[in-house]
C-alpha positions, -999 to +999 in steps of 0.1 A: +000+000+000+011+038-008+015+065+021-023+078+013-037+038+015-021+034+045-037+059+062-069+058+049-075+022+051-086+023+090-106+053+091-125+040+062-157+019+072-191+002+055-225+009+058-254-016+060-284-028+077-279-050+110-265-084+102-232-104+096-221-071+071-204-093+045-234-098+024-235-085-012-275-082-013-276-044-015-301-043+004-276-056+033-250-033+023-254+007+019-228+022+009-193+039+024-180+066+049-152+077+072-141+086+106-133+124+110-133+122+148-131+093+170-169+077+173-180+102+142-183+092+109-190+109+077-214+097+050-241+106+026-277+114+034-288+088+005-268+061+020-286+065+052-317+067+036-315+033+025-326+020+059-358+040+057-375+067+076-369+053+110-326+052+105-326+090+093-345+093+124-317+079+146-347+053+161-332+027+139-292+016+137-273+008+114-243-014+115-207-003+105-178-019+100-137-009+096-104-020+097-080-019+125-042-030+124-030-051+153+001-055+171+009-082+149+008-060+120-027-081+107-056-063+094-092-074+116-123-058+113-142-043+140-181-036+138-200-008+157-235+004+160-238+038+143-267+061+145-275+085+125-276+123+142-274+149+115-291+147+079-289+178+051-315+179+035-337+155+057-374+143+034-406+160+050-435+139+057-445+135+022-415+134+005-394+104-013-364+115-036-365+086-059-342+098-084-314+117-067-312+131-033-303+170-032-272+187-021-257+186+006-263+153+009-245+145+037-251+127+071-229+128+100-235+090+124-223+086+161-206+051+161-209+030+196-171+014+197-149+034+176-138+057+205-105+044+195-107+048+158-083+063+137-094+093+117-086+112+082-077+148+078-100+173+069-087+204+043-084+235+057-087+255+027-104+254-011-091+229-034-068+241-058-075+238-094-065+204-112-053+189-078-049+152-081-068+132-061-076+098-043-110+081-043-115+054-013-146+035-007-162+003-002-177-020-028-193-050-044-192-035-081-172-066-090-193-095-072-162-094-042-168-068-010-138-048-004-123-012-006-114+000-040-095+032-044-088+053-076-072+086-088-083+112-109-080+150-104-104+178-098-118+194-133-143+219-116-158+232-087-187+250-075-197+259-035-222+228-043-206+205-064-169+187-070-166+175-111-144+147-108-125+134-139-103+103-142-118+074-122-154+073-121-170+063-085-185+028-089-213+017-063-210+016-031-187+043-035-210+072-021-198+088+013-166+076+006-136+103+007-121+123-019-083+128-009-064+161-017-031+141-026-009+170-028-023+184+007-031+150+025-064+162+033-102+155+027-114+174+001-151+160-008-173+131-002-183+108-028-216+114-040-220+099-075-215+106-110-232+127-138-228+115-171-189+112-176-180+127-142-173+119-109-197+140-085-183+146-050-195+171-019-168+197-008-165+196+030-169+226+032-207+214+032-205+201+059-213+235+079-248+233+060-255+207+088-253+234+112-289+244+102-304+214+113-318+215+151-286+211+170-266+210+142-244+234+152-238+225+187-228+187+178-205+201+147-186+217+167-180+192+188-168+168+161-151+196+145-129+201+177-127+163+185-110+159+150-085+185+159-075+170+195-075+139+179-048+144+151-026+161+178-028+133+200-016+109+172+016+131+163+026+133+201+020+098+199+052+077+201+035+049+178+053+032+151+026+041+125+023+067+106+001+099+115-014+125+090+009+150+105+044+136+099+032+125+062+019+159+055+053+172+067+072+159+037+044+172+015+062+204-011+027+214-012+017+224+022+038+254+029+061+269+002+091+277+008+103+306+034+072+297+050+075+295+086+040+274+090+052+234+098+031+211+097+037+208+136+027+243+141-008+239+122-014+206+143-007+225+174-024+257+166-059+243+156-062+221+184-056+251+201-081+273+183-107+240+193-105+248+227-119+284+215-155+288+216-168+287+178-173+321+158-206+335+154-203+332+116-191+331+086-185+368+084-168+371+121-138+353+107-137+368+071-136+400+089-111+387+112-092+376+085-092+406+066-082+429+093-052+410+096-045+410+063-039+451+061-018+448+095+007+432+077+006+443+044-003+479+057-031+478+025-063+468+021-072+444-006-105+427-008-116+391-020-129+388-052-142+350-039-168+348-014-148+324+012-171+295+026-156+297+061-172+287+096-142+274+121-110+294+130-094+266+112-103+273+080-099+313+087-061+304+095-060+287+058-071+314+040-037+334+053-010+303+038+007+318+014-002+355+018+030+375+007+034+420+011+021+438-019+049+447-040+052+468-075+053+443-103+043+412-085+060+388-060+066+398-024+078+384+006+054+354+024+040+367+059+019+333+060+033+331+095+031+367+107-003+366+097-014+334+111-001+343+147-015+375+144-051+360+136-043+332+166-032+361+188-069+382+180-091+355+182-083+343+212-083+385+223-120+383+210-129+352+231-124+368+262-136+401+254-169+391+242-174+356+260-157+356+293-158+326+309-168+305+277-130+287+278-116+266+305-089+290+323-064+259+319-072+261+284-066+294+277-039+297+298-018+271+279-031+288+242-019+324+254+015+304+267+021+288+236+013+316+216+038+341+237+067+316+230+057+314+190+059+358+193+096+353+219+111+332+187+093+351+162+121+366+140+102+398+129+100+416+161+075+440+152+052+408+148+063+393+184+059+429+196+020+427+182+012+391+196+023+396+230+003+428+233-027+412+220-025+386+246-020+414+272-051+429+258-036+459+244-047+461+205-011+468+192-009+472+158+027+465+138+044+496+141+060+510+112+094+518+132+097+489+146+132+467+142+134+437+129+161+409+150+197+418+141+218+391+129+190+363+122+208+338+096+196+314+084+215+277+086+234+285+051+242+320+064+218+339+045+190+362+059+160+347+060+127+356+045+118+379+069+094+409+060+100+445+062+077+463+088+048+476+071+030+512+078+007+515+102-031+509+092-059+527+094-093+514+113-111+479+102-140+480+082-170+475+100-200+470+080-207+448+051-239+446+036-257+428+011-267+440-025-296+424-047-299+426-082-329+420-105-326+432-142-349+441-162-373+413-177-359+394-212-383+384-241-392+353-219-404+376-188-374+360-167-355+386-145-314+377-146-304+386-107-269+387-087-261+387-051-234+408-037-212+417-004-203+454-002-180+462+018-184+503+038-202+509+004-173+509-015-157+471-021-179+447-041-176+406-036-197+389-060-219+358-042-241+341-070-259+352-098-283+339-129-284+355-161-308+339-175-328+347-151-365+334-132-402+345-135-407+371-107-422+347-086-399+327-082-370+349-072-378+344-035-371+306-040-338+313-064-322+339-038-325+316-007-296+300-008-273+331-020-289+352-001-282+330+034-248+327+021-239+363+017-259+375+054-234+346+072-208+369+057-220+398+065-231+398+100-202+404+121-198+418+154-233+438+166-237+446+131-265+427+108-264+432+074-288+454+054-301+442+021-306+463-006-328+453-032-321+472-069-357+466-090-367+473-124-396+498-111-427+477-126-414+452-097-407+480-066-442+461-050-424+431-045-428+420-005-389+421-003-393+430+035-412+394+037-394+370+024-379+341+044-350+322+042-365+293+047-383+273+021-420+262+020-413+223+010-378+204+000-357+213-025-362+199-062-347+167-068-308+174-080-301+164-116-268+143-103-279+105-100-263+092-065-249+054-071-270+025-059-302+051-045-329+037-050-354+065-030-375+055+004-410+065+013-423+070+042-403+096+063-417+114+088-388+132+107-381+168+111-378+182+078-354+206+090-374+241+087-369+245+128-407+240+136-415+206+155-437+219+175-419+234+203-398+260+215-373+260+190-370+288+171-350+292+132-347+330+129-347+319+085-383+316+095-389+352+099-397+379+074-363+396+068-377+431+076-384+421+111-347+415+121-329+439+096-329+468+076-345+458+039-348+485+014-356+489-021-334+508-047-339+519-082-318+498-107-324+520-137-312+550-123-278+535-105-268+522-141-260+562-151-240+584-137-260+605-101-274+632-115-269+666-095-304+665-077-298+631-070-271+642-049-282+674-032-312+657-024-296+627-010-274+657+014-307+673+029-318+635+037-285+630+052-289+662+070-322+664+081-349+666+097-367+644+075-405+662+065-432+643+055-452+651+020-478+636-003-461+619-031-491+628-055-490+664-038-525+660-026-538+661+010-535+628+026-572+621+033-577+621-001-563+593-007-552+580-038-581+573-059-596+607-044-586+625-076-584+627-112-548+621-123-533+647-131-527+656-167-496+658-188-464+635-194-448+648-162-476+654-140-464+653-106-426+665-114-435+700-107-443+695-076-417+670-063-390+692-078-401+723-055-400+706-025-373+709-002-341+689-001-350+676+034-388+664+022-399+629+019-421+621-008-450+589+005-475+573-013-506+554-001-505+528-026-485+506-050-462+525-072-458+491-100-482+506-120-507+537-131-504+571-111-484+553-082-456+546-110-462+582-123-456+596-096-425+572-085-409+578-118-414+617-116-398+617-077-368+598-094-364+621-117-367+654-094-337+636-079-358+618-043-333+595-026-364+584+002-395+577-005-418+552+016-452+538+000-479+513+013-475+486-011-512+471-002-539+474-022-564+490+005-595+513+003-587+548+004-602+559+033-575+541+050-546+565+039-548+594+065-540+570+089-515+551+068-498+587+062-499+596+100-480+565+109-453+573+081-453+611+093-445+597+128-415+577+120-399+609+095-401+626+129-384+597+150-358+591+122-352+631+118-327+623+095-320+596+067-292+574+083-320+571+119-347+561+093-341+521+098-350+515+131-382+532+128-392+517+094-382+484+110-402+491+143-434+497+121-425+468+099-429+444+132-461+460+148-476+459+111-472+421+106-496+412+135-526+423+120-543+421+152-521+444+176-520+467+142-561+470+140-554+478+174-529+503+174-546+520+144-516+507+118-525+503+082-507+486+052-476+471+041-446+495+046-419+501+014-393+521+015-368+537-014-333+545+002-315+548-025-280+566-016-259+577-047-225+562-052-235+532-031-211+516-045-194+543-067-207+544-105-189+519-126-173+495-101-166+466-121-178+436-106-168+404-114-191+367-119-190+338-097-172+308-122-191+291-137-195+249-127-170+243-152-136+226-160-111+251-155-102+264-195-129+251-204 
């Protein structure tokens, strides 16, 4: 066996129903999966599925069986009861995926009896393009049960999806790992094959169980198991091999002047396991980010939207990072960076969750950390660690010496950086931008999702240009739209969405959406090897509501928990205009005045009136008014004199303007205008507006306590900043599920 077999061979298991476990019926036997932390094992949802509802349950077991090597140096197999604890996606009461089962499809199974289990290596960081890879799993493809293995390479990659090429997974292949062979780590699980391509789950999926009831809690705990784990077998005096040492004689895993070992990575994440986990995704990109511009003294965004979740896989995205230099190149502060990140999330942990780490925990982190900044041979870098750890924020200072006379064993200077300038404050608020276009022939609207970043910085998220029917944009921005608000949230701070609409569409409920669905997903168009669907399976279906007091915040309307606004997407394809801009000053300025959009008396209502006549009829009007003036509406704005009148407040250069969306009878406006003239006057000026509008938003959706309180209608609001992000930022596409070139 190679290096790779070796290793993998005893942390890779069989799936099947209760029994001996040698029999080929398939019925008997399930499929594959591996250990990733001792008693936790890896697999896919459709090979659990094959024991019915009652396995995905966890009411049923199911029985799994490995390899262990004995003193003797003899293969034996070992047996264990596994049940199953999380399943993405899990089938609703009604629901049977015959075909294919959807991504993620993966299911993580507590094994009784492997507490002594050896376990594979999971990546730290994205898969680079055309990496070779290993394919392990079990089988009965050709009449015999045993492991097969293969090699291919990686030909594409989405956040869903791994395209395989070379060998093709034959059944009873699903759940088995997909081996990074240049990193010695786990880069996908086996899912299946579509057409002539391997189909594999990046691990990185794996956080997509966190959204299951308790998902996140037990994930966590496996996640920090695994790192314990890995350490324990390098300190290990055994004879046989570990993934540590073999990744140490890896080129790959840390190029050269690097000063990240494989002995330092072991030791560091089973450090940062100790740590509570971060909020989110967006906790550690920001993290990650600030420490970036400490030591390259600039600021530099991601143009890839970074699939993140533990401070593992934050410390991977800093290997390799080199200073910015004229021309290309620059020196590798990998290992600056990753102690300063080290040194700042372990700052964060006590400042914001005292108590949450074990003082003898903590205590031995900050130690080991202090001797990593006493041999550090950038002193300015030492200088920064230890004052993190003493609680004082210090950045790199720009004076600072580096060691005199550090040599390297040939006698020549190391790699060591020169101290970069100091750095202005972090960035502290992301938010998320929405794009629909304008309808095609087909009446599709093509959409995007982006991250801006202190509404300058743009980080593309997804996007579709051929586009969906308006109704179904809700459904097709779920996913992108989750993704991009676990980046954004950071801190206190909870992203904003802006939605740009073609006006015919400014009605949409925007502000009521939920991020959860209303049924499963649709069946996925990959075929999973050997499925062959279930009925019957009444489990949670993972939207959060079993009937008790557990609560998915996905389930509430987005308006309710954060600022949701609507912007024009016509008007932020040209250049601001000049009222646009003095307008959008007064707002800033304040205070905020109420007026009629239509320029009417507010118990008229809208239907009160003839229209008025001309092809401009209301811009007079809205072009007198002062800079400071909001423009509302009591009605939709999609179409007839509501769109008039939206179309002429654009033009007379209106940056706010709030409208009840609602069809309603129009004796219901004074009221509706009285509620809107109240929270002008709370917001007083435009950047105070949200918490009001939001406020409203939450009495309105009770329509009970709203009849009582005298509410009326469904709240929209136009906050349409110019320059948000400045006119012609280029902004780049997601890739394409492609092979690279191709």
């Amino acid at each position: 066996m190679s290096a790779f077999d070796e290793l993998v061979r005893p942390s890779l298991a069989r799936i099947g129903a209760p029994g001996d476990g040698y029999a080929t019926d398939r019925d008997l036997y399930w499929g594959s999966g591996f250990f990733v932390a001792p008693g936790w094992l890896v697999t896919c949802a459709h090979v659990v599925g094959k024991g019915g509802a009652a396995v995905c349950r966890g009411e049923s077991a199911m029985r799994v069986t490995w390899q262990e090597r004995t003193a003797a140096d003899v293969w034996e197999e070992r047996t264990g009861t596994g049940t199953a604890v999380l399943l993405a996606p899990s089938p609703g009461a009604a629901e049977s995926f015959r075909d294919a089962w959807p991504f993620p499809d993966l299911a993580l199974v507590r094994v009784a009896g492997a507490a002594d289990v050896r376990c594979l290596w999971l990546s730290d960081r994205e898969p680079g393009a055309r990496a070779p890879v290993g394919l392990y799993g079990w089988s009965v493809q050709t009449g015999e049960l045993g492991i097969r293995h293969g090699t291919g390479e990686l030909t594409g990659s989405d956040a869903r999806a791994l395209l395989l090429g070379g060998s093709l997974p034959i059944g009873g292949l699903s759940g088995g790992p997909v081996l990074d062979l240049r990193h010695g780590s786990v880069i996908g699980v086996i899912k299946g094959r579509r057409r002539e391509e391997g189909v594999a789950v990046p691990v990185t999926a794996l956080h997509e169980l966190r959204e299951t009831r308790d998902g996140a809690r037990v994930l966590h705990e496996v996640l920090r198991a695994h790192d314990l784990h890995h350490l324990r077998l390098y300190d290990d005096p055994s004879p046989y091999a570990n993934w540590t040492t073999l990744q140490a004689g890896l080129p790959a895993l840390a190029p050269p002047c690097s000063g990240i070992t494989a002995d330092l990575r072991a030791r560091l994440y089973a450090h940062l396991a100790e740590l509570p986990p971060p909020a989110g995704a967006g906790e550690i990109v920001h993290l990650v980010d600030e420490v970036k511009e400490q030591v390259r003294g600039e600021r530099l965004r991601s143009m890839v939207l970074q699939n993140v979740r533990t401070w593992r896989e934050g410390a991977g995205l800093l290997y390799g990072l080199r200073t910015l230099e004229p021309g290309g190149g620059g020196t590798l502060v990998d290992l600056d960076a990753v102690l300063l990140y080290a040194a700042k999330a372990v700052r964060r942990t006590v400042r914001d969750r005292p108590g949450a780490v074990d003082p003898a925990r903590l205590s031995a982190f900050t130690h080991w950390l202090g001797e990593q900044a006493d041999g550090h041979e950038h002193w300015a870098v030492g200088e920064a660690v230890r004052g993190l750890l003493e609680g004082a924020d210090a950045p790199v200072r720009a004076d600072a010496p580096v060691q005199a006379g550090a040599r390297g064993p040939d006698g020549v200077r190391p790699c060591i950086p020169p101290a970069p300038p100091a750095v202005r404050p972090p960035a502290t608020r992301t938010d998320v931008l929405v794009r629909i276009g304008a309808p095609m022939y087909d009446g599709r609207y093509p959409w995007s999702v982006q991250l801006i970043y202190d509404g300058l910085d743009i980080t593309p998220v997804d996007a579709d240009d051929r586009g969906v029917r308006a109704e179904e944009l809700v459904a097709a921005l779920r996913r992108p739209l989750t993704q991009a608000l676990s980046q954004g949230d950071h801190g206190e701070h909870l992203a904003a969405i802006e939605v740009f609409l073609p006006r015919k569409l400014f009605d949409l409920p925007v502000d009521e959406w939920q991020l959860l669905p209303d049924g499963p997903a649709p069946p996925d168009a990959v075929t999973d090897e050997g499925h062959e669907g279930y009925e019957g399976y009444a489990g949670d279906d993972g939207d959060g509501d079993d009937g008790d007091d557990f609560v998915d915040e996905r389930s509430m309307p987005l308006g309710m928990r954060r600022t949701v606004v609507i912007r024009d997407m016509r008007r932020n394809d040209r250049a601001p205009a000049p009222e646009w801009r003095r307008r959008w000053r007064g707002a800033v300025r304040g205070p905020l005045a109420h007026e009629p959009l239509h320029g009417r008396a507010p118990a008229d209502g809208h239907l009160a009136a003839t229209a008025a006549a001309g092809r401009y009829p209301y811009y007079g009007a809205l072009s007198v008014m002062d800079d400071t003036c909001v423009p509302v509406y009591c009605g939709p704005v999609g179409s007839g004199e509501g769109q008039a009148a939206m179309r002429d407040a654009l033009m007379a250069g209106h940056s706010v303007v709030l409208w009840r969306r609602d069809r309603h009878d129009h004796d219901e406006c004074k009221d509706f205008h009285r509620q809107a003239a109240h929270a002008l006057a709370t917001a007083r000026h435009a950047d105070g507006l949200h918490g009001p509008v939001r406020d409203l938003r939450i009495r309105l959706y009770d329509p009970e306590s709203a009849r009582a309180q005298g509410l009326r209608g469904k709240l929209a609001v136009l906050f349409d900043p110019p320059d948000r992000p400045p006119y012609a930022t280029e902004t780049m596409r997601p890739p394409p599920l492609a092979a690279p070139g191709g």
